[in-house]
N, CA and C atoms as an extended XYZ file, in Angstrom:
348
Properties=species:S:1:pos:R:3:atomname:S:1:resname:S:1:resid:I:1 pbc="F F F"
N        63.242       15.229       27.458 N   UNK     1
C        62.581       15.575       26.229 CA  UNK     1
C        62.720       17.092       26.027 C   UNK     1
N        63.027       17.673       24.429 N   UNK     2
C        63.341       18.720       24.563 CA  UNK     2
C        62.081       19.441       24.347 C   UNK     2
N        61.880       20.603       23.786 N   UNK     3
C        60.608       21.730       23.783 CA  UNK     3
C        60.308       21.305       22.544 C   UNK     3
N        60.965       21.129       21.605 N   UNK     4
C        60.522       20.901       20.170 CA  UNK     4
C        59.819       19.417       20.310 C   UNK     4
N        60.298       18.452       21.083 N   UNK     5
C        59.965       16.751       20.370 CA  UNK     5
C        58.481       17.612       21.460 C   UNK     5
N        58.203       18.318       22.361 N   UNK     6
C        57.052       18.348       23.268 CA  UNK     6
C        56.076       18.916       22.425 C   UNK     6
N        56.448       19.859       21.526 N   UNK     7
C        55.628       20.230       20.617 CA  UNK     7
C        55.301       19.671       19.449 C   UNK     7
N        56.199       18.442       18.812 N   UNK     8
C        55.627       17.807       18.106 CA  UNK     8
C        54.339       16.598       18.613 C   UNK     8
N        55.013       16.362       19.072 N   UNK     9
C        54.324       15.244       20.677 CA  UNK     9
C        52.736       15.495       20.362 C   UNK     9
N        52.995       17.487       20.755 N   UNK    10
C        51.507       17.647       20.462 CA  UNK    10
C        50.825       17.608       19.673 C   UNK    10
N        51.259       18.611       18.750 N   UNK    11
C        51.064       18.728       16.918 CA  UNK    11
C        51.058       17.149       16.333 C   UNK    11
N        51.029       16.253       16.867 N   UNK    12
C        50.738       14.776       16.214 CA  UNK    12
C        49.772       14.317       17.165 C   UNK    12
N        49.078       14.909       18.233 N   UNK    13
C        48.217       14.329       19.174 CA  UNK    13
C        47.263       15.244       18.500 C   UNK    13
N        47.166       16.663       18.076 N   UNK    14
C        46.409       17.464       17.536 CA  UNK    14
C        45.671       17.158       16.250 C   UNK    14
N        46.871       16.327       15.604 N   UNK    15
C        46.261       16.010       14.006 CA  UNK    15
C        45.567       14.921       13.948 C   UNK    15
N        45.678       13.887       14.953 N   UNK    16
C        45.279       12.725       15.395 CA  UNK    16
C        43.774       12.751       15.570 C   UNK    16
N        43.876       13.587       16.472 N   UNK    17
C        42.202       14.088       17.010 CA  UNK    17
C        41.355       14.735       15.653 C   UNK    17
N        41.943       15.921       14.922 N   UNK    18
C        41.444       16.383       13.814 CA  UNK    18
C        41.206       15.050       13.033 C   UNK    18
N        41.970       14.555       12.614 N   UNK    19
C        42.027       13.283       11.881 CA  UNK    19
C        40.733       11.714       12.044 C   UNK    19
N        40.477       11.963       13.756 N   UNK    20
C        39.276       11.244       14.097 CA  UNK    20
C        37.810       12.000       13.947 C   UNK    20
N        38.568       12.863       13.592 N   UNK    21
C        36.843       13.703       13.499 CA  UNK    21
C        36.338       13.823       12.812 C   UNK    21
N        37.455       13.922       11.747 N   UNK    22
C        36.907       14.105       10.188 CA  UNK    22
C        36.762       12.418        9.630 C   UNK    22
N        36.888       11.571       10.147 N   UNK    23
C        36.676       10.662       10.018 CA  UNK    23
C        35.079       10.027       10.142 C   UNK    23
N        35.013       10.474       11.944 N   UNK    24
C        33.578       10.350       12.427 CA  UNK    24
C        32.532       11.253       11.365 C   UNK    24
N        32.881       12.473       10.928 N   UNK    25
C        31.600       12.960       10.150 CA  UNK    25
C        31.849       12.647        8.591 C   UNK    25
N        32.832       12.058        8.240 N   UNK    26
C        33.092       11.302        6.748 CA  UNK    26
C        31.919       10.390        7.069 C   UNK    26
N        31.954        9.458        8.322 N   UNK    27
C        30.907        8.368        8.726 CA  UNK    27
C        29.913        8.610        8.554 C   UNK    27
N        29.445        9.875        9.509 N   UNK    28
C        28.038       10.816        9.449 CA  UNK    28
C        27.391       10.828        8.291 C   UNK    28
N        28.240       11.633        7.296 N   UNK    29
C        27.618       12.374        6.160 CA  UNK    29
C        27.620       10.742        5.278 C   UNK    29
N        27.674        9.402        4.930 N   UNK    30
C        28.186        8.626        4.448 CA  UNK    30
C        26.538        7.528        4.654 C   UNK    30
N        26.566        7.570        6.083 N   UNK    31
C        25.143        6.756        6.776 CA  UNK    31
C        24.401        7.921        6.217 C   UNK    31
N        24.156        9.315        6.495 N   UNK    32
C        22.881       10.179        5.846 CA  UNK    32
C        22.426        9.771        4.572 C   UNK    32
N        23.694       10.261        3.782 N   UNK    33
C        23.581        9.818        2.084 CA  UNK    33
C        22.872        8.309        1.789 C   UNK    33
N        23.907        7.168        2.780 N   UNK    34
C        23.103        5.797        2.156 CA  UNK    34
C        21.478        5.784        2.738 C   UNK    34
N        20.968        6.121        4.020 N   UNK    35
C        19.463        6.525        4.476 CA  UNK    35
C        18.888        7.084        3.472 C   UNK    35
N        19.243        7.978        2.764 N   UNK    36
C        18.232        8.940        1.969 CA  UNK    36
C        18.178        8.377        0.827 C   UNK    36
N        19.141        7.510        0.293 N   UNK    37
C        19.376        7.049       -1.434 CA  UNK    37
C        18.003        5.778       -1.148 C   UNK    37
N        18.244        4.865        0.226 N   UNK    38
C        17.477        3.759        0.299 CA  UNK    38
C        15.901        4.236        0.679 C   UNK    38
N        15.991        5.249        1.158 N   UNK    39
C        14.489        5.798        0.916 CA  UNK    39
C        14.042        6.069        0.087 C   UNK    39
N        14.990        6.728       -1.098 N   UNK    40
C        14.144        7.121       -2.410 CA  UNK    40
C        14.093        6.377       -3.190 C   UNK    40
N        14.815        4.652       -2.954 N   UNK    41
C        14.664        3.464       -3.730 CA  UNK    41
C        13.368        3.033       -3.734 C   UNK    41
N        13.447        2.705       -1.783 N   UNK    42
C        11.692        2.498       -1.700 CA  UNK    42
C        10.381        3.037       -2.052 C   UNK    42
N        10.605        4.163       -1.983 N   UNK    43
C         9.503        5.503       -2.755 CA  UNK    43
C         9.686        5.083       -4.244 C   UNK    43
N        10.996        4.726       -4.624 N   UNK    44
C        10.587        4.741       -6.158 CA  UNK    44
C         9.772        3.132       -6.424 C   UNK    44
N        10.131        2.040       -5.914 N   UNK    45
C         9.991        0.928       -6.214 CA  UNK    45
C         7.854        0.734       -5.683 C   UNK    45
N         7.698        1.304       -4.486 N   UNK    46
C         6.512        1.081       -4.411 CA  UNK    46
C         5.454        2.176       -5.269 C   UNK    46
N         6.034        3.416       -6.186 N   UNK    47
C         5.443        4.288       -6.865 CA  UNK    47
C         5.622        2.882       -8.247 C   UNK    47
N         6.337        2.568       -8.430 N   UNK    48
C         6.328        1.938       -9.655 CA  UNK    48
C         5.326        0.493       -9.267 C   UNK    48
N         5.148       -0.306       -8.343 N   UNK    49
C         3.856       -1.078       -7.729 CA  UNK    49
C         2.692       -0.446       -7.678 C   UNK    49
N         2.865        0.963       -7.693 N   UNK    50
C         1.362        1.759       -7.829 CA  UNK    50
C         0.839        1.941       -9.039 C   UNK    50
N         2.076        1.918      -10.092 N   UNK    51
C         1.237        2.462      -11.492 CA  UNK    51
C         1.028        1.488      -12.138 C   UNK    51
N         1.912        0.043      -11.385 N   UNK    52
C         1.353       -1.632      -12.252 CA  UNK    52
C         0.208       -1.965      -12.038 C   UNK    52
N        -0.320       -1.454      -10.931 N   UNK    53
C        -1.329       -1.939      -10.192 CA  UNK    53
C        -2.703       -1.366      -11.315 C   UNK    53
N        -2.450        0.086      -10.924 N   UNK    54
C        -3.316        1.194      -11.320 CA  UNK    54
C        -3.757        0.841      -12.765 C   UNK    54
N        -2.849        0.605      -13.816 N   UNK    55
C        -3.039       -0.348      -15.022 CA  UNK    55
C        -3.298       -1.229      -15.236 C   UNK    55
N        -3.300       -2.337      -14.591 N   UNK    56
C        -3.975       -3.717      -13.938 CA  UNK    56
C        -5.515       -3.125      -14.386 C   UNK    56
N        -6.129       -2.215      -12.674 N   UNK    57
C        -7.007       -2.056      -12.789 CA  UNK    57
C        -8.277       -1.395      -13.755 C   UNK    57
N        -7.725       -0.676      -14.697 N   UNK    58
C        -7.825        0.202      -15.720 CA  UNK    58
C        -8.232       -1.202      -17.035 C   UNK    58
N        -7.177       -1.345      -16.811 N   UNK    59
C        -7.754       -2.931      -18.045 CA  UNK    59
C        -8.490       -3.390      -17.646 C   UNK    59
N        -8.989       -3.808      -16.623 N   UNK    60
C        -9.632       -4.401      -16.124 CA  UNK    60
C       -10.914       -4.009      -15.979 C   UNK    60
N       -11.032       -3.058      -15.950 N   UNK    61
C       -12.191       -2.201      -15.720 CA  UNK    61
C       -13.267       -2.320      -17.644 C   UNK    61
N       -11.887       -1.881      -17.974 N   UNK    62
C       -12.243       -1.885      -19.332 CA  UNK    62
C       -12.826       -3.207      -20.209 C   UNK    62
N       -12.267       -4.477      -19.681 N   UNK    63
C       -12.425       -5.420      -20.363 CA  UNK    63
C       -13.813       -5.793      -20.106 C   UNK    63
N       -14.272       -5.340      -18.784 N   UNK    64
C       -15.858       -6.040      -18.412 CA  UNK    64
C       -16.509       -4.389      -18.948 C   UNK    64
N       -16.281       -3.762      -19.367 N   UNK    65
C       -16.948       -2.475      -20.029 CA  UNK    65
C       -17.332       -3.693      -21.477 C   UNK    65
N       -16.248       -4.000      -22.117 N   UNK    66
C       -17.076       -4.869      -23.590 CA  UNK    66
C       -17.767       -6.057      -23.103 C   UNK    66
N       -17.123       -6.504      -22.289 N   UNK    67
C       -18.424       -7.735      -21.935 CA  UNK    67
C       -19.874       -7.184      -21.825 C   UNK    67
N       -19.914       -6.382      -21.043 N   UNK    68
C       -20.699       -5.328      -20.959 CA  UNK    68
C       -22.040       -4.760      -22.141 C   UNK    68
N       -20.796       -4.215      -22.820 N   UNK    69
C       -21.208       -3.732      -24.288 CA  UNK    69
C       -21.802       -4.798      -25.213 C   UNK    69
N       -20.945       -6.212      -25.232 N   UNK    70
C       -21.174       -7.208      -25.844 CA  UNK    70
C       -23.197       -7.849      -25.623 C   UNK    70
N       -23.083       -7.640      -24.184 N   UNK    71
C       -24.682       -8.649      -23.527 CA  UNK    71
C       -25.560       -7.430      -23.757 C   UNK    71
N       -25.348       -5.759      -23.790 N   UNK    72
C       -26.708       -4.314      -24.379 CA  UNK    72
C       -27.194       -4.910      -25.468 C   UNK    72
N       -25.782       -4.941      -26.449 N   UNK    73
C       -26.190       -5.453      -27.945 CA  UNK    73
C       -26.774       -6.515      -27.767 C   UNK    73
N       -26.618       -7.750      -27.355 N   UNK    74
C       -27.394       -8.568      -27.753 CA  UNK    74
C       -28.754       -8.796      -27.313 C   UNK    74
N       -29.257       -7.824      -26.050 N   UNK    75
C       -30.014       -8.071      -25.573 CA  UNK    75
C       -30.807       -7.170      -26.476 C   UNK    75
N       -30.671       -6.088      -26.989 N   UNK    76
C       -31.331       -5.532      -28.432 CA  UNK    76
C       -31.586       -6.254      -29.456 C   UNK    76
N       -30.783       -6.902      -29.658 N   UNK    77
C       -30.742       -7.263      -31.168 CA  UNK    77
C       -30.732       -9.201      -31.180 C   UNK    77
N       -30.909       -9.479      -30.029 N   UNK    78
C       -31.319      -10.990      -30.238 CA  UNK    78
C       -32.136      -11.560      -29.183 C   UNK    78
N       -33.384      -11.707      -29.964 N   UNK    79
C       -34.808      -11.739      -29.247 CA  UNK    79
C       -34.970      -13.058      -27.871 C   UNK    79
N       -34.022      -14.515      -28.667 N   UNK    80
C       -33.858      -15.469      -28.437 CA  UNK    80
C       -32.693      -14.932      -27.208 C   UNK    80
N       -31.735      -14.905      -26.916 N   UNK    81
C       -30.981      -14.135      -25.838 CA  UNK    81
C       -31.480      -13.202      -24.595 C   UNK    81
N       -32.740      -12.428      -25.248 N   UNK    82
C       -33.086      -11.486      -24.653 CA  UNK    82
C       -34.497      -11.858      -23.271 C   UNK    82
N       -35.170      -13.024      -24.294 N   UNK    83
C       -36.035      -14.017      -23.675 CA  UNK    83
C       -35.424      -14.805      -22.434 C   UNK    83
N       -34.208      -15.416      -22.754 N   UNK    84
C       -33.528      -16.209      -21.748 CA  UNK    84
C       -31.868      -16.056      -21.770 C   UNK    84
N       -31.662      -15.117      -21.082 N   UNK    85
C       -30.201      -14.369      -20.982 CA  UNK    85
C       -29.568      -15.327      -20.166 C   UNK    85
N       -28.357      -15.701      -20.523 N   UNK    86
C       -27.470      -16.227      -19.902 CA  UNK    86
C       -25.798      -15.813      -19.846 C   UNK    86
N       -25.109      -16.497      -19.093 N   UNK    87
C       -23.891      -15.757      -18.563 CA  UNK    87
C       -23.013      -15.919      -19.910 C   UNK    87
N       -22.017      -14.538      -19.499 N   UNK    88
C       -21.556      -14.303      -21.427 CA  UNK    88
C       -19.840      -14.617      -20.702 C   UNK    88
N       -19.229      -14.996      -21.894 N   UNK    89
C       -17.780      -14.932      -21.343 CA  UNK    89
C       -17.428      -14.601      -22.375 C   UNK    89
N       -15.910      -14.028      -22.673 N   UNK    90
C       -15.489      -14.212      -23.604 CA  UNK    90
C       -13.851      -13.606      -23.540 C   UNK    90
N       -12.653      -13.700      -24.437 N   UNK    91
C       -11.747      -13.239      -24.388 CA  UNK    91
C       -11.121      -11.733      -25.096 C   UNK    91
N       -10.604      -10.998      -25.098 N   UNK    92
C        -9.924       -9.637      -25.635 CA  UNK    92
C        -8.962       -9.513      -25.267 C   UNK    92
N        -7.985       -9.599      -26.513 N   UNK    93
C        -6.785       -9.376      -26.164 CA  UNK    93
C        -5.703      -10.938      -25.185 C   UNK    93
N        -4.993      -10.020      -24.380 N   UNK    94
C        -4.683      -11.255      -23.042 CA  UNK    94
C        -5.691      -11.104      -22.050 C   UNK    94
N        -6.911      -10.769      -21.949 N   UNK    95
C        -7.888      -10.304      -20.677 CA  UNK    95
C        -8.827      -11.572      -21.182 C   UNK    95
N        -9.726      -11.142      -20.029 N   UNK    96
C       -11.171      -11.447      -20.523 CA  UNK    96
C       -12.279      -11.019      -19.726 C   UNK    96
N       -13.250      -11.585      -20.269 N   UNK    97
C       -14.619      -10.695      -19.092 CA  UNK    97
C       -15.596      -11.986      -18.978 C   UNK    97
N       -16.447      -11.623      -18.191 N   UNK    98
C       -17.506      -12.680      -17.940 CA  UNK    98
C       -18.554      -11.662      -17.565 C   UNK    98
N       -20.005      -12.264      -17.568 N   UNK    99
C       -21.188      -11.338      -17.495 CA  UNK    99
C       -21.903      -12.423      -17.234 C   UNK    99
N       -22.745      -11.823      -16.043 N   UNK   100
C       -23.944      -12.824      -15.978 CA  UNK   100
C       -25.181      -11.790      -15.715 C   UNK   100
N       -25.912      -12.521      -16.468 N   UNK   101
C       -27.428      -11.485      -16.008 CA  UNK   101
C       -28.542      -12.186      -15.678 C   UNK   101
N       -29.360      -11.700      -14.701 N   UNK   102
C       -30.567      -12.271      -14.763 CA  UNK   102
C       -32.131      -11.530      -14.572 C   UNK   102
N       -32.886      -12.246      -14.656 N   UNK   103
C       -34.073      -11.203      -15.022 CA  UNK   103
C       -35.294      -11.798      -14.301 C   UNK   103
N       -35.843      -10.584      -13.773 N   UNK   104
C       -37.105      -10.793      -13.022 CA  UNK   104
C       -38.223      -10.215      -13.316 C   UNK   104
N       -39.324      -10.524      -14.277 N   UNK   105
C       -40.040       -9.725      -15.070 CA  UNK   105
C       -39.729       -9.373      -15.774 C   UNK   105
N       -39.627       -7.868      -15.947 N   UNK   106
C       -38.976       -7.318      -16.618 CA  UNK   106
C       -37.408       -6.513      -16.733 C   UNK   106
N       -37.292       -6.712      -15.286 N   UNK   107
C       -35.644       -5.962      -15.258 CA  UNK   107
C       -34.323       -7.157      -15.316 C   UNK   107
N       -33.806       -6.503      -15.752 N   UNK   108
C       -32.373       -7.146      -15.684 CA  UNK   108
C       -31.320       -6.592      -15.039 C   UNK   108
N       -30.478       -8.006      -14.076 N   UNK   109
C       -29.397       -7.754      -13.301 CA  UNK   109
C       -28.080       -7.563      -13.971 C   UNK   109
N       -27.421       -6.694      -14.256 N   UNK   110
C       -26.035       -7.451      -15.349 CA  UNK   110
C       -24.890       -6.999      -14.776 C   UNK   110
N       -24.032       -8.341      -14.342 N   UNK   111
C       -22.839       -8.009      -13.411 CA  UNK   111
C       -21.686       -8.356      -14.674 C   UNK   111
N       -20.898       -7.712      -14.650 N   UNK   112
C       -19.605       -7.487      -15.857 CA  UNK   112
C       -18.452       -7.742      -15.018 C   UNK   112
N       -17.413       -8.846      -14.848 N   UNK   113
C       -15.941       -8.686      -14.793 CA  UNK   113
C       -14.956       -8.668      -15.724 C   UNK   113
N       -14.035       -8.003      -15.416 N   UNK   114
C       -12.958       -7.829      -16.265 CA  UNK   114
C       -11.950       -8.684      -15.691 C   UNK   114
N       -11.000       -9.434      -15.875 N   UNK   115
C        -9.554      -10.148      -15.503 CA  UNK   115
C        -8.957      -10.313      -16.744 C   UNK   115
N        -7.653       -9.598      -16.100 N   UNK   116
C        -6.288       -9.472      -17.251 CA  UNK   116
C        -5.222      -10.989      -16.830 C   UNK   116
């Protein structure tokens, strides 16, 4: 073998190696990128389960606020109701609420749900 094929010999064992390396951190940098994209999927997907939720509850809250509102008024303004209160339901919207109250003497219990 002469000096030249010994030096190519090398210079192709050299590029070989360069060639696996840049390969291995093509790999590297490739697994980082897909780790970090699938983390910020999950961060995004359970932030977006947080604000369905959070609105869920918000309606919800709200809908037994008029049930609510619905059994003050009547317990003002209808004597017959107010004498013998009973559980209120009713619908708003796609929700609804339910209310039940009850009374001991003179006070009244009044529990309000909301479900959307």
């Amino acid at each position: 073998m002469t000096q030249n094929a010994k030096r190519e010999t090398q210079n192709d064992m050299t590029r070989n190696k360069e060639r696996g390396a840049v390969l291995l951190l093509t790999f590297i940098v490739m697994t980082a990128l897909v780790t970090i994209t699938a983390g910020f999927l999950y961060m995004l997907s359970a932030r977006a389960r947080s604000v369905a939720y959070a609105k869920n509850s918000e309606k919800a809250f709200w809908l037994a606020e008029a049930g609510l509102q619905q059994v003050m008024y009547r317990l003002r303004n209808d004597s017959v109701f107010s004498e013998n209160p009973t559980t209120v339901t009713g619908n708003l919207g796609d929700g609804s609420y339910s209310v039940t109250i009850s009374m001991d003497e003179t006070t009244y219990t009044i529990t309000s749900t909301g479900t959307n």
